[in-house]
C-alpha positions as MATLAB code, in Angstrom:
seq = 'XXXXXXXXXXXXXXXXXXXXXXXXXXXXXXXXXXXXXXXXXXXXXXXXXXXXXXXXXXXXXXXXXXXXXXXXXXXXXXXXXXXXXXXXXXXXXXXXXXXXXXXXXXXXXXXXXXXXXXXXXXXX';
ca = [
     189.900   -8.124    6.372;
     190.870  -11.192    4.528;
     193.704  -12.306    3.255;
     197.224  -11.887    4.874;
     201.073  -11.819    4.593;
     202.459  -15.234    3.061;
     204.329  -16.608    5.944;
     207.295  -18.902    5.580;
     205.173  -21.917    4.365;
     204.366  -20.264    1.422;
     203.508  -22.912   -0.553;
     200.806  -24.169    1.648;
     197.180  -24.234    0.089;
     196.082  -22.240    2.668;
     198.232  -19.476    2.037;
     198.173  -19.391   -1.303;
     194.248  -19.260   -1.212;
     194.753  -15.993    1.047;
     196.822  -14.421   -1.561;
     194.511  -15.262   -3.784;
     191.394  -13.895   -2.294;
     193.717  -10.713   -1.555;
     194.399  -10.277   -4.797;
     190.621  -10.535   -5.909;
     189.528   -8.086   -2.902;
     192.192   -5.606   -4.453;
     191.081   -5.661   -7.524;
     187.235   -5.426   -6.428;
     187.863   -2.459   -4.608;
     190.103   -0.850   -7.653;
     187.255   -1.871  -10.032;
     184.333   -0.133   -7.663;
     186.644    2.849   -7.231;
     187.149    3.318  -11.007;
     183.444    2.914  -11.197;
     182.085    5.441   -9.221;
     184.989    8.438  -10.398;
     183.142   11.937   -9.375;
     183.676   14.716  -11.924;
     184.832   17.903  -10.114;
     182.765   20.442  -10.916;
     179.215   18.507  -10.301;
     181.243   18.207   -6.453;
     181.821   21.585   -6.714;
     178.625   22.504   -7.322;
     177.408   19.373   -4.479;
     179.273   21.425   -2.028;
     178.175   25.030   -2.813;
     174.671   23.563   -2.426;
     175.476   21.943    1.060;
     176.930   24.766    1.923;
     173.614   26.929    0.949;
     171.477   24.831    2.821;
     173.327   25.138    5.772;
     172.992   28.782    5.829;
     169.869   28.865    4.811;
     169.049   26.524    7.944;
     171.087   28.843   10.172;
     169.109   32.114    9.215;
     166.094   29.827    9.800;
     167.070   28.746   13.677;
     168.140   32.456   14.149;
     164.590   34.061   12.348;
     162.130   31.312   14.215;
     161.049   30.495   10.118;
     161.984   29.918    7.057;
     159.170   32.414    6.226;
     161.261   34.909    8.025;
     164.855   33.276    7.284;
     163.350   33.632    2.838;
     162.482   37.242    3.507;
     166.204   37.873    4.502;
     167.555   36.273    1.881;
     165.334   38.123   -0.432;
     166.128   41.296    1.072;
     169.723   40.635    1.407;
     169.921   39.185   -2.671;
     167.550   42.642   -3.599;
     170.476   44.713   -2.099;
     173.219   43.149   -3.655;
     171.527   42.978   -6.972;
     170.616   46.818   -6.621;
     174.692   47.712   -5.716;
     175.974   45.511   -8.618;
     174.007   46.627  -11.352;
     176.229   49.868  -12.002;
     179.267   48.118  -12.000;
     178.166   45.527  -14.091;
     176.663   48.150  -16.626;
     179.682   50.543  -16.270;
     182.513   47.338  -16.865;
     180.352   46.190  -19.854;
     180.519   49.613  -21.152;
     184.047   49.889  -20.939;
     184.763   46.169  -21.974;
     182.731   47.727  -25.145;
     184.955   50.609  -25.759;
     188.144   48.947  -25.133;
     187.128   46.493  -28.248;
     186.003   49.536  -30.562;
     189.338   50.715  -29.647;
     191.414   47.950  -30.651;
     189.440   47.440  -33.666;
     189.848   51.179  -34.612;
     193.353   50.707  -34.058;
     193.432   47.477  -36.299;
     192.161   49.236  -38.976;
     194.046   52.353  -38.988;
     197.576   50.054  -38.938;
     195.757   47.682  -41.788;
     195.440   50.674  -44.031;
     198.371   52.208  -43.285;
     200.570   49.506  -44.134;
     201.889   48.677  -47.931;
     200.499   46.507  -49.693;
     202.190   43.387  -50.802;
     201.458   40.444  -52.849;
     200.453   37.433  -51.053;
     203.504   34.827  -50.592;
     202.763   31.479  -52.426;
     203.903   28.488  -51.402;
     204.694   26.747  -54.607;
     208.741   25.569  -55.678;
     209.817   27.287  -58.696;
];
């Protein structure tokens, strides 16, 4: 690391070079770390693909393959898909309902309310 404290002799050359190239280190490394900002949910999704292939390595190690290790996956994803289905189906069916519902009940309080003119806005 270069660069230091400014010691008693602070007006030496030498010391104020230091403080110089300090300066211009700290600034480098604020301008590189400005430079290379992540955005969080391309990490996110970094991680969740690390974190994949890890398991996906594992399963291979355990199965001898990752002939074998693909077939579990498949087998394991087929299940899941095949349980989830009627809940998905059944929740969009009642998210459905629920909005015919409300709209129903819009309606019905829209026509059962009076009718009034429409306030303006201009001075009299």
């Amino acid at each position: 690391m270069t660069g230091g404290r400014l010691d008693t002799d602070s007006n030496s050359a030498e010391a104020l070079e230091r403080a110089d190239i300090r300066e211009a280190y700290e600034r480098g490394r604020k301008d590189q770390r400005a430079s290379r900002k992540r955005h969080p949910i391309l990490m996110t999704f970094t991680f969740i693909a690390a974190a994949v292939g890890v398991v996906l390595m594992a399963l291979a190690a355990y199965n001898g393959s990752f002939g074998r290790a693909g077939g579990v996956v498949d087998n394991n994803l087929a299940v899941a898909a095949t349980q989830a289905e009627p809940v998905v189906r059944d929740a969009a069916s009642d998210a459905g309902q629920s909005l015919r519902e409300a709209g129903a009940s819009i309606t019905d309080r829209t026509a059962e309310a009076p009718h009034q003119a429409p306030a303006t806005d201009t001075p009299r």
